[in-house]
N, C-alpha and C positions, 0 to 999 in steps of 0.2 A: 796779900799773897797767901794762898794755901800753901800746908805742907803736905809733902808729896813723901810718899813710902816705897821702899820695893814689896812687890809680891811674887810669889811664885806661881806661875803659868805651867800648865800642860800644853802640849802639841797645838792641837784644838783651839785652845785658849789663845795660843800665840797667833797662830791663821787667822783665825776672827778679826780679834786687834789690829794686825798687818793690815785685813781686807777694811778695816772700818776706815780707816785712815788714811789722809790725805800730804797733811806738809808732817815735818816733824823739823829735829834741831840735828845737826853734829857738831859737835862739841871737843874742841883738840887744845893739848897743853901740849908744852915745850918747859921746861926749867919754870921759872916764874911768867912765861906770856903766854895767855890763853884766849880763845876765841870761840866764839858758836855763829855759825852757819847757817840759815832758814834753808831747809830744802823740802821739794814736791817729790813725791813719789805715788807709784803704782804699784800695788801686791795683786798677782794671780795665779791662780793653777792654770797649769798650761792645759790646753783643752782639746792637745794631740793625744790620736788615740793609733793604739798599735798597729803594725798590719803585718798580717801573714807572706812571708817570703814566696812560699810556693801554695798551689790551690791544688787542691786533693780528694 
């Protein structure tokens, strides 16, 4: 098993990673019982774009 660090990310940095990414873990404690969860996910910018109330 590697070990694994934190790092610190910018904005950027975090969007990229989201978008590269597919399953990930959640991971929850309570007192001494703990558990991790596989889940899928999707990250995107929404790809709505404004619109003018009135045309002028």
């Amino acid at each position: 098993m590697t070990e694994q660090t934190a790092t610190t990310m910018d904005s950027i940095e975090i969007r990229e990673f989201l978008q590269d990414q597919r399953t990930g873990v959640l991971a929850l404690a309570k007192a001494s019982d703990a558990y991790a969860v596989p889940v899928s996910f999707f990250y995107g910018e929404s790809r709505r774009k404004p619109r003018a109330l009135a045309r002028g």
